[in-house]
C-alpha positions as CSV (number, residue, x, y, z in Angstrom):
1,X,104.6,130.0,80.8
2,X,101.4,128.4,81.3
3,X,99.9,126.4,84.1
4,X,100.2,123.5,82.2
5,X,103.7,123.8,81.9
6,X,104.7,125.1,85.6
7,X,102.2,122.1,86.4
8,X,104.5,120.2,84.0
9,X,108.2,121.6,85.6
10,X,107.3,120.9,88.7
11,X,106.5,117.6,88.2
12,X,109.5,117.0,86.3
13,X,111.8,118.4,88.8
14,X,110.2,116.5,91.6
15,X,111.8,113.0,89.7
16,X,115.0,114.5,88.5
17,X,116.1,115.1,92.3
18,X,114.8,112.2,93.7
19,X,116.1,110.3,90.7
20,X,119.6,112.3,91.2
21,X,119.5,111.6,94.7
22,X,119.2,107.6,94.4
23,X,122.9,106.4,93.0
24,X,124.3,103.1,94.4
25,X,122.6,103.3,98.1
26,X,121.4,101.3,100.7
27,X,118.3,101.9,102.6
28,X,117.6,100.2,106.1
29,X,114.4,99.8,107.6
30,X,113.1,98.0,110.9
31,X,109.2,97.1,111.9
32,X,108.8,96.2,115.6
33,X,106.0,94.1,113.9
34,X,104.9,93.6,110.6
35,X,101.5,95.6,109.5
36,X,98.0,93.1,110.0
37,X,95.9,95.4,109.0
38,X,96.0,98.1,105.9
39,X,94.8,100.6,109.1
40,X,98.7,99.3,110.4
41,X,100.5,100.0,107.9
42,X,99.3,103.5,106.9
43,X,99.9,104.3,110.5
44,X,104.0,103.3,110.5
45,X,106.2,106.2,109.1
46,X,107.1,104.5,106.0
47,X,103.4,105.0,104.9
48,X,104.2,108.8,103.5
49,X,105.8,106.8,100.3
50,X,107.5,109.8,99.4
51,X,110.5,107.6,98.3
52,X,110.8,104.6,96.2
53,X,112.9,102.9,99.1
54,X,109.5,103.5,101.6
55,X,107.2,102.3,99.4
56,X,109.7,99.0,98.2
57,X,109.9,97.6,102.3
58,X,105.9,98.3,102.9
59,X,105.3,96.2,99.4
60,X,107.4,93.1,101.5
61,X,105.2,93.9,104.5
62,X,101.9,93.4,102.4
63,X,103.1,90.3,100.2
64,X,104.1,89.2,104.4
65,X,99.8,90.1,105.3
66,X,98.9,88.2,101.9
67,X,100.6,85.1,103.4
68,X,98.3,84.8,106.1
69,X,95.2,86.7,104.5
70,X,94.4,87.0,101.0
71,X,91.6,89.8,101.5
72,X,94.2,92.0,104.0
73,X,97.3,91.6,102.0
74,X,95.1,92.7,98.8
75,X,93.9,95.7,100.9
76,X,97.7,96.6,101.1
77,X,98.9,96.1,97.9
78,X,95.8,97.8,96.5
79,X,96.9,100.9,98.8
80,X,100.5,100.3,97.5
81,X,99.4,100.6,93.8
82,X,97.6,103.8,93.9
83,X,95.1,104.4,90.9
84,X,95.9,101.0,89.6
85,X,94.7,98.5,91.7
86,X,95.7,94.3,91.3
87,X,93.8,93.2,88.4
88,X,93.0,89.1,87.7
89,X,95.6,87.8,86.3
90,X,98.0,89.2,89.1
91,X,95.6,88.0,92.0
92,X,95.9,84.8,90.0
93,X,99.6,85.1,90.0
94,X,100.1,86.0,94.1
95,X,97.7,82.7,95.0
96,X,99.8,80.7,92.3
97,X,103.0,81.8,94.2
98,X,101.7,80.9,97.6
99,X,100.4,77.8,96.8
100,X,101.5,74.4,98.3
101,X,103.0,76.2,101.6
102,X,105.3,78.3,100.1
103,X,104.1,81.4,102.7
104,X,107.6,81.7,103.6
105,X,108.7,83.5,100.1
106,X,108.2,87.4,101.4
107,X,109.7,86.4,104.7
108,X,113.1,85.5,103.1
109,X,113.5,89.8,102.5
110,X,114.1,90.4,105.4
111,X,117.8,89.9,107.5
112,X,118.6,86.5,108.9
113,X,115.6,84.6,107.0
114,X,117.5,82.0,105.8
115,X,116.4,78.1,104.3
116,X,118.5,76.7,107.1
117,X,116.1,78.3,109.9
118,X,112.8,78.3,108.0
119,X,113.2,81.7,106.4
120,X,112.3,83.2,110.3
121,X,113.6,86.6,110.3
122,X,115.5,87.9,113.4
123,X,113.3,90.1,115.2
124,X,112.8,93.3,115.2
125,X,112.1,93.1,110.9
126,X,115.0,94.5,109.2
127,X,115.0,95.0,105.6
128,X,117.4,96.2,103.2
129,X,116.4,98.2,99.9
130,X,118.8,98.7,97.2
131,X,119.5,101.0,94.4
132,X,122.1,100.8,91.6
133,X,123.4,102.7,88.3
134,X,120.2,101.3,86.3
135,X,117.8,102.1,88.8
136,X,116.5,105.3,87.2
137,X,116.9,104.4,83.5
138,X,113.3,104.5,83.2
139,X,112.0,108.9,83.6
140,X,110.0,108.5,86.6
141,X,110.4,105.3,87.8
142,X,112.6,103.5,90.3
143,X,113.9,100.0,89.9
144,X,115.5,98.8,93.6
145,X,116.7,95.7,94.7
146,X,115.9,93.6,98.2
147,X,118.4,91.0,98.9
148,X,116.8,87.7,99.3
149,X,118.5,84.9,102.2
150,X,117.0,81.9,99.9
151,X,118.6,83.8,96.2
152,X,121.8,84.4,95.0
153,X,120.8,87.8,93.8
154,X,118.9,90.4,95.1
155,X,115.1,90.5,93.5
156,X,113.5,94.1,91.7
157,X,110.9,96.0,92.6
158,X,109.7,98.6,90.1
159,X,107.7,102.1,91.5
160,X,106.3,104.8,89.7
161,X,106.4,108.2,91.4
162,X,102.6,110.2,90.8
163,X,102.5,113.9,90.1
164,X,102.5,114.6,93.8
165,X,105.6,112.8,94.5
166,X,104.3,110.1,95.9
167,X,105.8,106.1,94.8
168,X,103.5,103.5,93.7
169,X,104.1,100.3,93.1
170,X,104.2,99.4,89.5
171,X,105.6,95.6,89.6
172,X,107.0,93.2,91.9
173,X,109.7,90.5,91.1
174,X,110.1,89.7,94.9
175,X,107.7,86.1,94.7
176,X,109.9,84.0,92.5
177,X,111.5,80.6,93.6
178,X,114.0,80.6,96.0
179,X,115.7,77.9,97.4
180,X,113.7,75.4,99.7
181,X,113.5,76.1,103.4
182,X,115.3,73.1,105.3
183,X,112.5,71.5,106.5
184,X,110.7,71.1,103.3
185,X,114.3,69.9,101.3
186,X,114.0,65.9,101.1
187,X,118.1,66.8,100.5
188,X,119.0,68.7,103.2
């Protein structure tokens, strides 16, 4: 066998346990505070993003930092990515998402955010990452679920495990509509 192909082995191995080891489960995880600084968040444990589920509750934590600063949260999600950092036409997309107010969006991931108080989260940050039977459909990457207080469903996030076993952030699905918080609702 050549290097190539022990290289090659390895690699596959690496995603057919993780991928074996995902199944229908639940992952919990709680931030005293949320990262303001990409310095932050590669300092909390979650930064080793040797699982999908890791790397899924930093991504909320960064689209959280975009909400208040552009440049920061692009620091983050830049991090997040790996080798393929946001390009235009997704930069376009985040501000397009945030635009008129709507800041509150990544805040409704995590527990007790809810259109009745604002989308505030209970503190500490808790925030629940899913996985199901489709989640490793694709060879090497990871489709999980975060429950969402203002959605009736929970929203995907896809990741993409590197060589080194490391998760990446491939796409996000988390800044969709959800329903209005109260205060903004001319209905409520």
């Amino acid at each position: 066998m050549s290097i190539f192909d022990k290289l090659k082995s390895t690699a596959a191995s690496a995603v057919r346990s993780a991928v074996q080891s995902v199944g229908n489960k639940r992952e919990t995880f709680t931030f005293s505070a949320l990262p303001e600084s990409l310095a932050q968040m590669q300092a909390l444990p979650e930064a080793t993003l040797d699982t999908p589920f890791k790397t899924a509750a930093l991504t909320v934590c960064a689209l959280c930092a975009y909400a208040a600063d552009k440049q920061i949260g692009t620091e983050m999600l830049n991090w997040l990515r790996g080798p393929r950092p946001l390009n235009g036409q997704e930069i376009s997309f985040l501000n397009d998402r945030f635009h008129g107010g709507r800041t509150y969006i990544p805040f409704s991931y995590f527990a007790g955010a809810t259109p009745d108080n604002d989308y505030t989260p209970t503190q500490p940050y808790t925030i629940t990452i899913e996985s199901n039977h489709i989640s490793d459909a694709e060879a090497g990457y990871m489709k999980l679920f975060i429950p969402c207080g203002g959605a009736d469903s929970p929203r995907p996030v896809k990741l993409r495990m590197r060589g080194d076993g490391k998760w990446f952030l491939w796409e996000q699905y988390l800044m969709t509509d959800i329903r209005q918080p109260k205060s903004s609702d001319p209905w409520a």
